[in-house]
Phi, psi and omega in degrees: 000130171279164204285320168279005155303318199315313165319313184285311171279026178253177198243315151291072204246135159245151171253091134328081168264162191233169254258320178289327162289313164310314177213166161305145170312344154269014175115330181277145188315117154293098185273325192290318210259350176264346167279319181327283192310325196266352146331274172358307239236323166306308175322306182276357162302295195287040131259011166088002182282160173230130237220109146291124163271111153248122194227144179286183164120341195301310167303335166267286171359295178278001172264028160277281194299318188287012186052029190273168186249312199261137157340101189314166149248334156269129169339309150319305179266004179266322163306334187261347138334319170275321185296325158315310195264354193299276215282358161286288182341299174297320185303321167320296190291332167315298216294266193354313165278278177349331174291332172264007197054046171255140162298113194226152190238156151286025268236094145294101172255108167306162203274288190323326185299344173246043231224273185243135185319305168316311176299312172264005136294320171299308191279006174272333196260340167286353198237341155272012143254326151007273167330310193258030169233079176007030200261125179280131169265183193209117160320099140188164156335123170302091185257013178259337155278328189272151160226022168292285192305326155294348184265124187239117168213198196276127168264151174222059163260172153244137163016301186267359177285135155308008162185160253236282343256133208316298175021038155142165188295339162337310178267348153330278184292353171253352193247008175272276160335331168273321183257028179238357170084042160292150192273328205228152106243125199236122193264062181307142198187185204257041168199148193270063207036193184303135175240187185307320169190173203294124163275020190257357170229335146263128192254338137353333212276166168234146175297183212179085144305342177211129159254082176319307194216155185231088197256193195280353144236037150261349151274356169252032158289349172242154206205140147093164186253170179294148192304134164069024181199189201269328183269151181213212188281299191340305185290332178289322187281351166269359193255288192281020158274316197285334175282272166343310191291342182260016162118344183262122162331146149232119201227131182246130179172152225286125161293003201278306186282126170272158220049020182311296193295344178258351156307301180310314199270000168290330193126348182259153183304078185228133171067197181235072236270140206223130199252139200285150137323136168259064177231164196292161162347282194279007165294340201280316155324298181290305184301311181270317214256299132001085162313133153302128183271334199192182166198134149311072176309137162208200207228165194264039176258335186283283195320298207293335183284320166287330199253343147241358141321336204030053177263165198289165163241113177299137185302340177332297181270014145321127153271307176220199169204141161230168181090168164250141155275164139233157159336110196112331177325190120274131181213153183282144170243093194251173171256215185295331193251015177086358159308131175306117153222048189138138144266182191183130166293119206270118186264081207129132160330140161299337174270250142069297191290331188268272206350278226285009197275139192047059167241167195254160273236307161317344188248015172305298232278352187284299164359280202274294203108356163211187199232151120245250200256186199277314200249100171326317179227118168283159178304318193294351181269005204240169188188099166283149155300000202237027179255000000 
């Protein structure tokens, strides 16, 4: 199967509209291009497919309605902006769905709610039953609470970083998609995916159709943010590095073209189709999704043994422990000088874990006074970075 066939057949899709899309550069509702989208968005409902939204826009609405001309600048007021413009944003996609009979639900979210373990078992199991009464949920950042996304600043993550941080919905909509197993994520924007070089200024540039892997120098073909929003290409290509890598397609490409989504989910050669990482559910999980609890030191005989043994990691090679745990947690596996190199599901308490640090394995049950694995961490519970 080819990779826009890979498209064409998924079931699970979220959709990222961004700011530029939702509105005009003044502030004002794209209402055509946006009923236009949520047709679509219908279509691809009544086939049966299950379709999450996460969408921007709220903040501009509401710098609408409030008589504001220029985009704010204080923090304050770009939060009562959102508050303002949140709930015109849902009644808008109600109405709208509704003309085809579809049902949208709401979700408001913090960068914390995908965070903590707990939390983001809730917001998985409220947006799957959501899914299974046939309810489009609707997306987007708490932005009259949340400040990330409103606060504009520089990212200095990379590729290889192990989790995400929301600071606009990009990352939102890639770390949603990871914890609902979704097949699809598709990131709609005012440009038809990644080019050669920025094309609002090369009229040379060419679009770049496929991506095998999304490294450094394909961010620094991206540059600059989206008209009237917080995100750009950079942030979209750190969202579909976070995505791929825990296993979900990614496809970034313009809302501007009439039918563009329905052009994408056919299968046609559209945007910059970005090819998923193949791993299970719960690697996706351990890797992306999961907060960290804690961390392992260990020596560099356990690293040379996880990464090219691909052996389990034994207390034998703990050096320390840092943070509190419980069993079961996600926790980091660094070396001496504090570098990440894997997470992992921790089978032992963090006090459980200093006992057992550099004894051999035959020595738990003397230890502890019981026994469970072998292993602090099994291999199938472990996700190196450099995988």
């Amino acid at each position: 199967m080819s990779p826009r066939q890979d498209i064409a057949a998924a079931r699970r899709i979220v959709i990222k509209l961004g700011t530029g899309v939702v509105t005009h550069p003044g502030a004002g509702v794209a209402l055509g291009r946006l009923c236009s989208l949520v047709e679509s968005v219908a279509s691809i409902h009544r086939q049966g497919r299950e379709v999450v939204l996460v969408s921007s826009g709220a903040v501009g609405m509401g710098q609408r309605t409030l008589g504001l001309h220029q985009r704010p600048d204080s923090l304050g007021l770009r939060q009562a902006c959102a508050a303002v413009g949140q709930g015109q944003l849902i009644a808008l996609y109600t109405q709208a769905f509704a003309q085809f009979g579809v049902k949208v639900a709401q979700v408001l979210l913090t960068q914390d709610d995908l965070g903590d373990r707990d939390r983001a078992l809730c917001v998985r199991t409220t947006l799957t039953r959501l899914l299974e009464l046939s309810v489009v949920p609707i997306l987007n950042e708490n932005d009259s609470v949340s400040v990330r996304e409103l606060i504009e600043h520089r990212r200095t993550q990379g590729v290889d970083s192990p989790a995400l941080e929301f600071g606009d919905n990009d990352g939102l909509s890639a770390r949603v998609a990871v914890a609902l197993a979704a097949d699809l994520l598709i990131l709609l924007t005012d440009v038809d995916g990644l080019h050669t070089a920025n094309p609002a200024k090369d009229p040379t540039a060419r679009r770049i159709p496929e991506l095998a892997e999304i490294d450094e120098t394909t961010l620094a073909r991206a540059a600059g943010t989206s008209t009237g929003g917080t995100g750009g290409m950079l942030s979209k290509l750190n969202a579909a590095a976070l995505a791929t890598r825990a296993g979900v397609a990614v496809l970034i490409t313009s809302a501007h073209n009439p039918h563009g989504l329905d052009r994408a989910l056919a299968g046609d050669d559209v945007g910059t189709f970005v090819t998923p990482a193949r791993k299970s559910a719960q690697r996706r999980q351990i890797a992306t999704w999961a907060a960290s609890r804690g961390a392992l030191i260990v020596n560099d005989g356990a690293l040379t043994a996880l990464a090219w043994r691909k052996a389990s990691l034994l207390p034998i090679g703990l050096v320390r422990v840092d943070g509190e745990f419980s069993a079961g947690d996600v926790v980091e596996i660094r070396d001496g000088s504090g570098r990440v190199h894997g997470r992992g599901l921790i089978n032992y308490d963090a006090s459980d874990c200093r006992q057992l640090a550099g004894h051999h394995s035959n020595e738990i049950a003397s230890i502890l006074g019981w026994r469970g694995y072998d292993a602090l961490i099994t291999r199938d519970n472990l996700v190196l970075s450099e995988v």
